[in-house]
Structures are given as C-alpha cells and as structure tokens.
C-alpha positions in Angstrom: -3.2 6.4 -31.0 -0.8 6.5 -28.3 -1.8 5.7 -25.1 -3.3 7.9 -21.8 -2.9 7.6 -18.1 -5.2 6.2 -16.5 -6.4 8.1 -13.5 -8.4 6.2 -10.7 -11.3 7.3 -8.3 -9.7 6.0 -5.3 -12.5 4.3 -2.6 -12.7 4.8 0.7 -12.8 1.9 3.6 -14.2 2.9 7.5 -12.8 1.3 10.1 -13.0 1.4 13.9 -9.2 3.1 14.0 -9.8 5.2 11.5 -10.0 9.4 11.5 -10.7 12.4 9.1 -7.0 12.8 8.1 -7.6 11.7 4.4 -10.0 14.7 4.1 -7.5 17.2 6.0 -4.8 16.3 4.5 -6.0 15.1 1.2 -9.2 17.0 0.9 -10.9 13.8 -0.1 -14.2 13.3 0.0 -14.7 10.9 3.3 -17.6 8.8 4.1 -17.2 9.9 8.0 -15.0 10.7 10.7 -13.7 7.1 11.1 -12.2 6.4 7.7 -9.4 4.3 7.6 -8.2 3.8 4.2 -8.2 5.3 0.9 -7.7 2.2 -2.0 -6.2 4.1 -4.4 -5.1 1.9 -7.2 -7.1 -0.9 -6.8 -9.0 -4.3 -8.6 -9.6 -6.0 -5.8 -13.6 -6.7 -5.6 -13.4 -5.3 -2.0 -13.2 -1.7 -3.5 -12.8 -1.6 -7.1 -11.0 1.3 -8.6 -13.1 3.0 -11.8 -11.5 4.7 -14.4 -12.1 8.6 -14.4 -10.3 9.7 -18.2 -10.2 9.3 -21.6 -11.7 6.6 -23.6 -12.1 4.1 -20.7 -13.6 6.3 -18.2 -16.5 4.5 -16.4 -14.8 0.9 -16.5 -13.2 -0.8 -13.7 -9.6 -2.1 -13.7 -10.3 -5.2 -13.4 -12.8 -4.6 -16.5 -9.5 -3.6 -17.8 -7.0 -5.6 -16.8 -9.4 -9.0 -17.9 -10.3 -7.4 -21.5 -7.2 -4.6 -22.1 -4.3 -6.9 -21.0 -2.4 -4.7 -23.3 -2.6 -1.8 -21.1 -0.6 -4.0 -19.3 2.3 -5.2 -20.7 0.4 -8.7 -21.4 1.6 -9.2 -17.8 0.3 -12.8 -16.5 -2.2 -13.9 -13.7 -5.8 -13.9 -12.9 -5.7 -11.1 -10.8 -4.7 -7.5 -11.2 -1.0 -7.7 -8.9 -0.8 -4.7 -7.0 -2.8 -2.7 -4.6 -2.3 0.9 -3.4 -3.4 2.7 -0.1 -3.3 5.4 2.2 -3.8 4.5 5.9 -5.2 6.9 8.1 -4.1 5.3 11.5 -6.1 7.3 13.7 -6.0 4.6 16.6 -3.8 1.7 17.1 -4.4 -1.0 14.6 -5.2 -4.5 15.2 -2.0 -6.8 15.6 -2.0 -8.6 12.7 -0.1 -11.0 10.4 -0.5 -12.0 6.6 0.1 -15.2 4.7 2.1 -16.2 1.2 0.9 -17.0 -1.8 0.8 -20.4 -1.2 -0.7 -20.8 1.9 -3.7 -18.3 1.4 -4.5 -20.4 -2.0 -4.7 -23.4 -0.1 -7.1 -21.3 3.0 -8.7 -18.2 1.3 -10.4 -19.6 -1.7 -7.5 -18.8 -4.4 -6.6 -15.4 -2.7 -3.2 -14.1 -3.4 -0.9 -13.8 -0.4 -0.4 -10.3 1.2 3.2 -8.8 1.3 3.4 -4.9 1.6 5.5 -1.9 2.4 4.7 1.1 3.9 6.3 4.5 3.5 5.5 7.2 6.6 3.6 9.9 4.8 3.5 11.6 8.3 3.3 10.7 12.5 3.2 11.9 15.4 6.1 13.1 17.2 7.3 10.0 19.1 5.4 7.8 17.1 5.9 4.2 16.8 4.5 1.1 15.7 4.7 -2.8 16.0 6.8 -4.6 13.7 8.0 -7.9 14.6 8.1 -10.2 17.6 10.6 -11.7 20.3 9.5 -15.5 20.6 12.4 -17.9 18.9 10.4 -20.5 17.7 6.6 -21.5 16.6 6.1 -22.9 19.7 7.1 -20.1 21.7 5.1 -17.9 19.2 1.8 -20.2 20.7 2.7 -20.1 24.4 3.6 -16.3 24.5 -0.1 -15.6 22.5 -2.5 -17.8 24.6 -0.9 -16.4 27.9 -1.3 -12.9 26.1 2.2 -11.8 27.4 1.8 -9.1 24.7 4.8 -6.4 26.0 6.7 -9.2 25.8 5.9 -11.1 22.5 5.7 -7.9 20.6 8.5 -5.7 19.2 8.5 -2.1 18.9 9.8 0.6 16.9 10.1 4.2 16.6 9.4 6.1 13.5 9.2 9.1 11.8 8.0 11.0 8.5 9.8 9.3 5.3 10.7 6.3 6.6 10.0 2.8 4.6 9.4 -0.8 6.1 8.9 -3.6 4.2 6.9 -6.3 5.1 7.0 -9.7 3.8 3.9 -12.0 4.9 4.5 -13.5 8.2 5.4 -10.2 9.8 3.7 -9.5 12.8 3.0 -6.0 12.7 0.5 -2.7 13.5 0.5 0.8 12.2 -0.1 3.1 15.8 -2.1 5.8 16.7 -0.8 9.1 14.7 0.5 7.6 11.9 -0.4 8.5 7.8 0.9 5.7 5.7 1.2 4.9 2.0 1.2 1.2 1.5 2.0 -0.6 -1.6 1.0 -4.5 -1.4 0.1 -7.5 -3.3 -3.9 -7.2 -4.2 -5.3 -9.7 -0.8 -7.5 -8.3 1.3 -6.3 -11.4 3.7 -5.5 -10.2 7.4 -5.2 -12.5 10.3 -5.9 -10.7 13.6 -4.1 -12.1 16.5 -4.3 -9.5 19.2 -7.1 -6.3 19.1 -6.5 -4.7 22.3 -9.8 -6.9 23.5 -11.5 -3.2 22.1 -15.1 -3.4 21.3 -17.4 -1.9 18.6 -20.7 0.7 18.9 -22.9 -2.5 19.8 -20.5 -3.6 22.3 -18.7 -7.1 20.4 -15.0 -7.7 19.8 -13.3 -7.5 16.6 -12.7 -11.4 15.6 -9.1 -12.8 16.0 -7.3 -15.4 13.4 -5.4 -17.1 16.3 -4.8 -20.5 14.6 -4.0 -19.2 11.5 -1.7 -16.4 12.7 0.1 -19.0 14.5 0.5 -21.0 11.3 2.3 -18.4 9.4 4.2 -16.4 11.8 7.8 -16.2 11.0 9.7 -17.7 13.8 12.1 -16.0 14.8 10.8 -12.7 13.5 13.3 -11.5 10.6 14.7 -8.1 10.0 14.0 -7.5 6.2 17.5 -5.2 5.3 16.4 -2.8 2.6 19.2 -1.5 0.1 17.6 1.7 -0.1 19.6 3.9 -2.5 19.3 7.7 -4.1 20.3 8.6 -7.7 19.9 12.0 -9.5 18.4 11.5 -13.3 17.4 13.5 -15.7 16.4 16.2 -13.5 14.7 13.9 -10.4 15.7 12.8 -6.8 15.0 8.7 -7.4 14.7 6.9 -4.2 14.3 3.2 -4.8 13.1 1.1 -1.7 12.4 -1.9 -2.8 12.7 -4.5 -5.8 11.8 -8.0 -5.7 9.5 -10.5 -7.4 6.6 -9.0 -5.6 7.2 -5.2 -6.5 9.6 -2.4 -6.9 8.8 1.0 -5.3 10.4 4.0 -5.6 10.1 7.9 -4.8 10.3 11.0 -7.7 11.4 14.1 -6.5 11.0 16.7 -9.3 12.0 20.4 -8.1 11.1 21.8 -12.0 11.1 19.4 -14.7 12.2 15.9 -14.8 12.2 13.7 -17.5 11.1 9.7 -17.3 10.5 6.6 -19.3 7.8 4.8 -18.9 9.2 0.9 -19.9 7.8 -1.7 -17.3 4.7 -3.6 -18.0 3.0 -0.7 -16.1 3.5 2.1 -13.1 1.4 2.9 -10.9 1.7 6.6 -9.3 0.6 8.6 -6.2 1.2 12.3 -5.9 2.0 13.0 -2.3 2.9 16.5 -2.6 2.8 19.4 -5.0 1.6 19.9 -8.1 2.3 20.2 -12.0 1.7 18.5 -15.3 2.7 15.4 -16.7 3.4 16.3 -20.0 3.3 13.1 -23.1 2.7 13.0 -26.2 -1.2 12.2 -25.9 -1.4 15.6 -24.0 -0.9 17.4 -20.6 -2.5 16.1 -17.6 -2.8 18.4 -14.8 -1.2 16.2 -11.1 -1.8 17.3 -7.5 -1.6 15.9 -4.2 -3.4 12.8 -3.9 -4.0 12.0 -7.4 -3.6 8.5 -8.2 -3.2 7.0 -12.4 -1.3 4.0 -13.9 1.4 4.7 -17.0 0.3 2.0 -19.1 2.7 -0.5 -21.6 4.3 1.6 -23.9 3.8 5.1 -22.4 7.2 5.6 -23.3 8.9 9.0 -22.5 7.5 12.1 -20.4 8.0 15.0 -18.7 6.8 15.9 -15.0 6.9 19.6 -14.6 6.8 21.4 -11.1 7.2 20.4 -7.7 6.4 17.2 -7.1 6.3 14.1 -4.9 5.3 11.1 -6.4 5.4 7.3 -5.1 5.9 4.7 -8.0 5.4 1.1 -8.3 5.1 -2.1 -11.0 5.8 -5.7 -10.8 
C-alpha cells in the first residue's frame, strides 16, 4: 500500500497579544478574539497535532512518530524534530530569547533547544519588529537590562510581506504589533522573557520574566545570521529555499498550474498559504487550500500539485 499524507488538525494557543486574524484570514475556527497562535504541525505535549485522514486518523503524531517511525524515514530522537506555526501578532510580543540544545537539556528537564525562522505572511505597512541587540559583551548585555535602557539595548528592523529571518537560539527578538508570521522551529516550547513592556493581564499581574536565564544565553554581540536565499524554476514551480542547516531546511513552492515534486527526505512537512488545488499521488487526489497543513511521509515518492498554489515546506 503506498503511503497517504497525513493532514493535521492544527491547535490553537490564546495569548495576551493575540487577535482574530487566524479566523479572517484563515477562516479557522478560533477559541476567541485574542488567539495567538495556530500549532499547525505539531507533537509537542503543549498542543498535540491529531491526525484527520486515512488509516491513522484519530492518532496523534507523537502516537505516530513513537510507534510508525517508518512514516518517518527511521529518523532518530526521542522527540518529533520540528514544529510549525502561524503567529497572529496582534500586539507587540514579549522580548524574548531562546536557548540551544544543550543548555535547555541541562535547565528544561530534557527540552530540546528552540531555533526558528519566520517568514512574513503579512504586516502592516511600516511594520517592524525586534531582532537583535546593541550591547558588545555579556556584561554589557546585564548592565543595559537591569537599568532597562530598552531603546538602547534593543535593535530594530523594518519589514514587510515575504520577507524571512532566521533565528538561531540566543537571538533576542519580538514579532510587533500588525504582523502574520509562519514560523518553522525546533519542537521547544522554551521562551525566556526578558522585557514585557511591564503590561499586565485581566487580574492586574505581570507576565513573568526569565532575566537570569536570558542573560545566560544571549549572544553577545548580537550576530547577523546571512541567509543564502536563492530561486530556481523546476519542473513547473518557483522554489525559494531559505534556509538549510542541521536544524531544518525551509523552502517556498510556487505552482501557477501544475508542478511536479519528489517527495525523498525522511519527511516534509507543508502549509498552504494561498490558493488551492490537488495534490495528485498515486494513493489518490487530495483536495489543498489555504491553511491546510499534512506531512509527505518516507517514501511518498513523486507527485503532482495542480493549481495555484503557495505552499511553505520543511524537513530535517
């Protein structure tokens, strides 16, 4: 039997910045006005992606990935390796920075380390965000945050729609208000908050801040990350690729009318931003439209995508 897509009930995550653009724009089904993120690939136990096709439909993916390994390639590691999101930055974020691998084992109880990337679905006109700092050394990171000389320690930058940032842990950074973002990351759900605008919540209390562990894995100086971002015309698609390192590799399908891929990575995971069409295989067609989500499992092998389409891809 050859082997389905497998297409993933995305979960939804309220937050204190977050808005209604995921239902807008999406036409997903939102808890409330202040929804921040849709997890849309996702086996992280803080919202767990279930399968909604074929003959796992009902099971998780981390059901899958502990008992189906197959699916995936045989690909190594307790944890499933990658998580995908929309962010619905209806406010400014939090100022935040993540750690590696090695030091969240050591401080997050085995937690993988959180690098991501974001590509700017859509913003405001004008709109920037924070990404990076100005203090030279770890020292100056410390003296800079406990006199909160924030415009002065923080680095901003203007964006716009279809830009990409990647950002290794120990990036200081923040999505701003008016910005719709799909991020790709490592699987964490580790964030250490070192500035929140002192805001305060329904009841009145302050967000909690990280400040001795932000400090601790701050890159000092801040480092511009230079991505090689280049764009190739294949077999009938616009292929943007972003990013590929040991942590990911993203890219961006354009298909105008037909387009045909391979599916030979361990797996893909895939987010329709725009259009629709089918993705047509030889287990069947599958009907795709904005904000679909699936993984192309081990051995998918070749495939068409017919129609007008955007589609963000990723795999280890």
């Amino acid at each position: 039997m050859s082997r389905q897509p497998l297409f993933l009930k995305p979960v939804f995550q309220e937050r204190i910045w977050g808005g209604t653009a995921l239902r807008e724009e999406f036409n997903y089904d939102i808890p409330s006005d202040k929804t921040g993120e849709c997890w849309a690939i996702s086996a992280h136990p803080n919202g767990m992606g279930i399968i909604t096709n074929g003959e796992y439909e009902g099971k998780s993916l981390k059901e899958l990935w502990d008992e189906h390994r197959e699916l995936f390639g045989n690909a190594e590691g307790e944890q499933f390796p990658l998580l995908t999101k929309i962010l619905d930055a209806n406010d400014d974020l939090s100022v935040q920075v993540h750690p590696n691998d090695d030091y969240a084992k050591v401080h997050e109880n085995g937690e993988l380390g959180k690098t991501e990337c974001w590509y700017i679905i859509d913003c405001d006109e004008d709109a920037d965000m924070i990404f990076g700092h100005n203090a030279k050394t770890t020292a100056e990171v410390r003296a800079m945050i406990e006199a909160g000389e924030w415009s002065d320690f923080l680095r901003r930058v203007k964006i716009k729609p279809g830009d990409f940032f990647y950002v290794p842990s120990g990036t200081v950074h923040a999505l701003c208000r008016g910005t719709l973002v799909l991020e790709t990351q490592q699987s964490s759900d580790t964030t250490y908050r070192l500035y929140d605008y002192d805001r305060t919540d329904d009841q009145g209390n302050k967000r909690e801040l990280h400040l001795e562990k932000s400090i601790d894995v701050i890159t000092a100086p801040h480092q511009d990350t230079k991505t090689d971002i280049r764009v190739q015309e294949i077999n009938g698609a616009k292929i943007t690729t972003y990013v590929q390192n040991e942590f990911f590799s993203v890219y961006k399908w354009n298909v105008e009318k037909e387009a045909t891929f391979t599916q030979d990575k361990a797996f893909m995971l895939v987010s329709v931003l725009n259009g629709e069409g089918i993705l047509r295989h030889e287990s069947g067609e599958y009907p795709i439209k904005r904000g679909m989500h699936f993984i192309l499992p081990a051995e998918f092998g070749g495939f068409n995508v017919i129609g007008e389409l955007e589609l963000m891809v990723s795999h280890i």
